[in-house]
Phi, psi and omega in degrees: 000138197234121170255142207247135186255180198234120194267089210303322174275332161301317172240025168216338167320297206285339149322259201330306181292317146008276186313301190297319196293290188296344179295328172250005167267337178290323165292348188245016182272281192268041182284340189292350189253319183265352179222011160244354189052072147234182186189130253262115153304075199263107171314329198282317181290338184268316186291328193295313171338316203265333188264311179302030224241298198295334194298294169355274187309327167306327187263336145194076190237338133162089144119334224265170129269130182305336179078323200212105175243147190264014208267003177234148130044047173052294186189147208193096190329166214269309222302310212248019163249289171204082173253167163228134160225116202286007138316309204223127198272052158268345151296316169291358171290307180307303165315265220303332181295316190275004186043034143081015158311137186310159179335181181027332164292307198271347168281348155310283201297004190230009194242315170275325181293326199249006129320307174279007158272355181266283199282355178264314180289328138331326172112020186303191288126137212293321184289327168318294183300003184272308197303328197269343185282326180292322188269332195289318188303322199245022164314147196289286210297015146292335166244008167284312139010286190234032154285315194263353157115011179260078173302283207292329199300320170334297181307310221269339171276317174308347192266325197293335157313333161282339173277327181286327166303345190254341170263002201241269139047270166294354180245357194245326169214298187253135164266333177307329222247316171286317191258015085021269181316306195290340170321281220259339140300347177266314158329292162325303180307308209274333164007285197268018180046015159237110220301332205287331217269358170276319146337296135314293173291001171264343148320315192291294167310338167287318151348284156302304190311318175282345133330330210249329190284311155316313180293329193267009179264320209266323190284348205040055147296343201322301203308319171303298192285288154343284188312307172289343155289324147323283195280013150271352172278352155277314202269010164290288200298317146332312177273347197270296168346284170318326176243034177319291205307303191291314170289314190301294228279350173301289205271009137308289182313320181295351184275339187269337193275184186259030144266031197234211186288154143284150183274322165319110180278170177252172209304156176084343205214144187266019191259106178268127165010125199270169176283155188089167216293176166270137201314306226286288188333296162352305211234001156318306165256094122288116165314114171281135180319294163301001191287303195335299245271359157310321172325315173263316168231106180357300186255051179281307148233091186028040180070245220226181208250345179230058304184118156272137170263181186242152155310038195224329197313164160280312178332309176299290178310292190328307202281314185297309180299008196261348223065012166308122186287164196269345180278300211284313189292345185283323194303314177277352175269344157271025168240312185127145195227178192265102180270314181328101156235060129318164142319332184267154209294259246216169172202158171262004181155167170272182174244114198238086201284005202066140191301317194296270205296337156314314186287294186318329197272342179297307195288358164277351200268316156276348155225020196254146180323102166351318185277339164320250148029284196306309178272350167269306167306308190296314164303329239235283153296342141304311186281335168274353163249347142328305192287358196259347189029265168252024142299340170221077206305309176327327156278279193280010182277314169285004186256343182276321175300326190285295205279110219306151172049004173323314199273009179281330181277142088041137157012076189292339167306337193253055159241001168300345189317305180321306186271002167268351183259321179246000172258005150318297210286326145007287186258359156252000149280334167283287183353290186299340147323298164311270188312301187276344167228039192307330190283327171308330189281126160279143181071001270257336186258352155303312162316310159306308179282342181290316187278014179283321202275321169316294198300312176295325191284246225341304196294312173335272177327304149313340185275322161303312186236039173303319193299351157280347163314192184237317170061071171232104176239137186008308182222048175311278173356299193296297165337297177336283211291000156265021173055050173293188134272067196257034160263344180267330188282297184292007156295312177327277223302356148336280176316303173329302178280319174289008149291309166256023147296293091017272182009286217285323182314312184297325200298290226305322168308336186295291177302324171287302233271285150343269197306331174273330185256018154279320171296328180272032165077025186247314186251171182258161193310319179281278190324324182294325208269329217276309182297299149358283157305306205293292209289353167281353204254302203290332196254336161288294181341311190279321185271320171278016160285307221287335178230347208191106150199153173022274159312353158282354216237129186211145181293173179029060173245017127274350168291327190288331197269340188251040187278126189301101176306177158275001127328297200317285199295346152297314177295339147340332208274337194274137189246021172309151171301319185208148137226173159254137180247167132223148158307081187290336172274000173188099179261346208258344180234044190213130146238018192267328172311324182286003199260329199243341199191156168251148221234138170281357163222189185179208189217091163188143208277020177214101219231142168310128184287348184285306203301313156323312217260331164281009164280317180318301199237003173242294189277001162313314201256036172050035171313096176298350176283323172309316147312296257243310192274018194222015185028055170286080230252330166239153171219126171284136175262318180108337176274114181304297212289345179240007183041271197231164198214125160265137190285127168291152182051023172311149187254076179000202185284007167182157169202179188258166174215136208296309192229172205234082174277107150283123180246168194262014188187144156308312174313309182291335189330302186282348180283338192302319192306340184256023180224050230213160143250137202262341181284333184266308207241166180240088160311079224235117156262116184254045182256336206241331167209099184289123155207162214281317210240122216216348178228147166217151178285135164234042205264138190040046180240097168247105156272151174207149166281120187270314199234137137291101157236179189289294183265088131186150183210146194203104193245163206223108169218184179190135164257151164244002178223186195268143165186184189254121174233147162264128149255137199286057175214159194292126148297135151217083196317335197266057159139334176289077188273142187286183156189123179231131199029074178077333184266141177302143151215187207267202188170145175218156171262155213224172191016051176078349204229294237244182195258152164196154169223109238277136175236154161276164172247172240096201182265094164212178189274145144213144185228123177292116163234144174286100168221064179321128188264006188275318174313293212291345174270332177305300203299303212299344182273329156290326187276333184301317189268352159297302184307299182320300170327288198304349171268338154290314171318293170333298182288321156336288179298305184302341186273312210258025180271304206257035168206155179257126173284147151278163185262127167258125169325355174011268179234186151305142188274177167308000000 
């Protein structure tokens, strides 16, 4: 190593306009947030409001986390809604990256810094590297995202260019400063706990990893690359360290949830039921095989499930000849139709990587390093046929049975994530090919046009021969029998596709076009990357105004959506400590109840799997005993003339019970339930909790709740004999402790759900507390691995002001 002095303007000038550069396309994206106070009606951001609200208000009224909130799904730990562990300091690394912007501003903009921190670390060039930050960033499902309200999934995809930069980084020139960057990008990723989009880039990275492995068995590199493959499986562990707290106790909970086994076998079979989600749920949004061509065009099937036509429209014309007036017919068709006639129930947009970077990326395919090549193009087709899910059963149906924690995910279409990532990258490693070694390459402007003419002959043919499709979609029927005009809507989606068909044709000629007459010396190397950038920006920029513009954007909206109905502030009026409401018109996808009460549903993908199953086959089916022991007390109806309705015979926050029907297996546990008196009986498996005394006296036996917090309970009772009390609160063995006048005792669950306990009689307290040890081993381990992070960051930056890393020969550069 040699020291090198520092030059501001040579190495850091062109950075800072960068910087300055995403700063101002993120103000003029999201201007309506940083300079109007307005903000996204985010379905996902509303609901999270609405479950999070008591955690909140506990943390600050003092000081503390609650752990445990009763405000879903009768009660339900904290870990996956809003915990903060105050161990890990990786938030404030996001502020600083995000200059501390706000939501939907600072996921953009930290999406673009670390794409151009991926490609400046390649050795690119800054302006190159804006042009290449500008395609990964402003990809339509980045902004589709966060139309709907999916922040962390956003985050948790912005970061993966930096963990790939920091791993490139280190195998390709410093292993120190590169395995740092891979450090403190993998700290991030994991940061924002969304496991599927990590999940996916670790795909990505086994991928390489098997590239790289090969390649160093045939150069006989192993020693090298093994060594440097170490010390980043440190700094891996070290970023997994930080976020202990948050994965461990994730993956406790996961085990309870329903991604995790069921205790139920299934009907008929003595086999029980495997861990992880249900297939059909799982495999609901799938990417249709022909859909991918959304990838080049955009409106391929038709945008979204909710699609503004223009008055120019067939939609339009059809509704004014029908007599439809012409303001009421603008109106309905500017609100939106089901344009989408894809395979997947719905959609909020395509996944549109852009026509320019397709055509770069065929051509990266053709002039680009092999090794290169190999692992991008491979990542680039595992993730579109991941995304094809049960379109393409024979693959994934074995990668969801087989393939570890696969079945823990979801809405399997967003594994495109992978291919937004790597046909980006691709595709600004040929550009840089291109530009910098255009005279090395053979054939280099035939190559260029061949891959202009794949991609543009592709949009060609569609704009020719659209018209043979069917546009015939999922929910056309309804549109009949609401007399729509749906021969005039499948005219649109006609239009639609063969409009950006023809689009996609132009940019890409445009762009080829540029680049050819760079390579034939009439323009120059800045004018070519520069011309470039503006049509990659002008052709994602448009299409994602398409999901996310101005108008969408609104004041006071979460104060509008959580404005207290006359339900509320009636049920409100009861100041008892704890009850239960439910939401009778969607009670299982609503969390705005929970924002006002606590509720017996709510809105979340990972629901206690015991809770799931009594939604399933009891309060699905308006089991009223099933109310009563969940101290349901209110029920909202959705009828302005009736509000609320009192649920008869909620049995309040705890009772005594005369006798113990034991049963042998969960399956009879939950069938007891549906044939029970829940005041009287305790529904007790007693291969799991054995008891002796199966009838108890309740005769001058009262419990009452004295004290309420979400982790903490306080009970009051009294007896003249020994007895069993049910309490109306969720079992959860991983942190829930009993006391009874101080002292620990044991406790079990009883009528499938809920907590119980054998009491002596007298007078005496019992108090419940959440101290779950998973927190407190989580936390301490986080705070341990920051402090380790942040002495590595210091020592990075000090390494890379007073030293020039050489470059190690590994492999060859692009």
């Amino acid at each position: 190593m040699t020291t090198t002095s520092f030059d501001f303007k040579r190495d850091a000038l062109p950075h800072l306009i960068a910087v300055l550069i995403f700063l101002i396309l993120t103000a003029v994206y999201f201007s309506p947030v940083l300079f109007e106070d307005k903000g996204l009606a985010q379905h996902d951001i509303l609901q999270f409001k609405g479950g999070a609200k008591e955690i909140q208000d506990y943390r600050e009224a003092t000081g503390e986390e609650a752990l445990w909130t009763n405000s879903m799904f009768g009660g339900m730990p904290a870990y996956l809604i809003n915990t903060h562990f105050s161990g890990d300091w990786s938030g404030y690394i996001h502020k600083i990256l995000t200059f501390d912007l706000p939501a939907l501003a600072g996921n953009i903009f930290i999406t673009l810094l670390c794409a151009y921190i991926l490609l400046v670390a390649m050795g690119m060039s800054s302006w190159l590297a804006m042009v290449g930050a500008v395609a990964f960033a402003f990809t339509s499902y980045n902004i589709i995202i966060l139309e709907a309200g999916h922040n962390t999934k956003s985050l948790t995809i912005a970061y993966i260019p930096m963990v790939l930069a920091g791993l490139l980084y280190a195998l390709r020139r410093n292993l120190w400063i590169g395995a740092a960057l891979f450090a403190v990008g993998l700290t991030m990723n994991l940061h924002f706990n969304h496991l599927q989009m990590t999940y996916y880039m670790l795909l990505l990275v086994i991928i390489f990893g098997i590239v790289e492995l090969i390649y160093a068995l045939r150069h006989g590199t192993i020693v090298e690359l093994l060594k440097r493959g170490l010390v980043l499986g440190v700094a891996a562990i070290l970023a997994v360290g930080v976020n202990f707290g948050r994965l461990y106790t994730t993956a406790e909970y996961g085990e309870h949830s329903i991604r995790g086994k069921s205790e139920l076998t299934q009907p008929n079979s003595g086999e029980n039921v495997g861990s992880g989600l249900d297939r059909e749920y799982a495999f609901n949004w799938s990417y249709g095989i022909t859909e991918t061509m959304t990838l080049l065009i955009p409106d391929f099937f038709g945008g979204s499930s909710s699609a503004s036509l223009g008055t120019d429209s067939e939609t339009y014309q059809a509704f004014t000849s029908m007599g439809v007036p012409p303001v009421q017919a603008e109106q309905i068709v500017t609100q939106g139709l089901p344009m989408y006639w894809g395979p997947q129930p719905i959609t909020s947009g395509p996944v549109y990587v852009g026509a320019i970077v397709c055509f770069l990326f065929v051509l990266g395919i053709f002039i680009v390093d092999r090794r290169w090549v190999s692992w991008l193009v491979a990542g680039t087709i595992l993730s579109i046929v991941l995304a094809w899910g049960k379109n393409f059963e024979a693959f994934n149906f074995f990668m969801f049975d087989y393939f570890p924690g696969y079945n823990k995910f979801r809405a399997v279409s967003s594994a495109l994530v992978i291919a937004q990532v790597t046909m980006p990258f691709l595709a600004l490693l040929a550009l840089w090919k291109l530009i910098n070694e255009k005279g090395a390459i053979r054939d280099l402007d035939r190559k260029l046009l061949i891959s202009g003419g794949i991609t543009a002959g592709i949009c060609l043919l569609v704009w020719l021969f659209a018209g043979t499709a069917s546009f015939v979609g999922a929910s056309d029927q309804q549109l009949i029998q609401a007399q729509f005009p749906i021969d005039a809507i499948r005219a649109d989606r006609e239009s639609m596709m063969r409009s950006d068909a023809f689009r996609s044709l132009v940019f890409i000629v445009l762009a080829a076009g540029l680049l050819y007459l760079y390579l034939k010396n009439k323009l120059s190397a800045n004018v070519a990357i520069a011309g470039v950038g503006l049509l990659v920006l002008a052709d994602l920029w448009a299409v994602d105004k398409r999901y996310l513009n101005s108008n969408d954007f609104q004041r006071n909206v979460v104060a509008t959506h959580f404005q207290p109905t006359p339900a509320d502030q009636a049920i409100l009026q009861d100041k008892d400590l704890s009850y239960r409401v439910i939401y009778l018109p969607n009670p299982f996808n609503d969390a705005r109840t929970s924002y006002f009460h606590k509720s017996i549903g709510g809105y979340h993908g990972a629901k206690l799997r015991r809770y799931q199953d009594v939604i399933d086959r009891h309060i699905a089916q308006n089991n009223l005993e099933v109310y009563r022991m969940l101290n349901t007390r209110y029920a909202i109806t959705g009828d302005p003339k009736q509000p609320v309705q009192r649920v008869p015979g909620a049995l309040g926050n705890a009772w005594f019970v005369e006798e113990v029907k034991p049963v042998q297996s969960p399956d009879e546990e939950l069938e007891a339930l549906t044939m029970f008196d829940a005041g009287a009986t305790a529904v007790v498996d007693v291969t799991k909790f054995p008891i002796e005394d199966h009838s108890y006296a309740t005769e001058n036996a009262s419990i009452k709740l004295t004290e309420y917090q979400p982790n903490y309970l306080k009970y009051a009772y009294e007896a003249a004999e020994e007895g069993l009390v049910v309490f109306s609160e969720i079992y959860y063995a991983d942190g829930w402790q009993a006391y009874l006048d101080g002292k620990p005792v044991e406790h079990f669950r009883a009528d499938y759900i809920l907590r119980a306990m054998q009491v002596p009689a007298g007078k005496h307290t019992i108090e419940f507390k959440f101290e779950p040890k998973a927190y407190t081993l989580g936390n301490t381990v986080s705070m341990i691995s920051s402090i380790l992070l942040l002495l590595v960051i210091v020592g990075a930056i000090t390494y890379a002001v007073k030293k020039k890393p050489t470059e190690v020969p590994i492999v060859e550069k692009v």
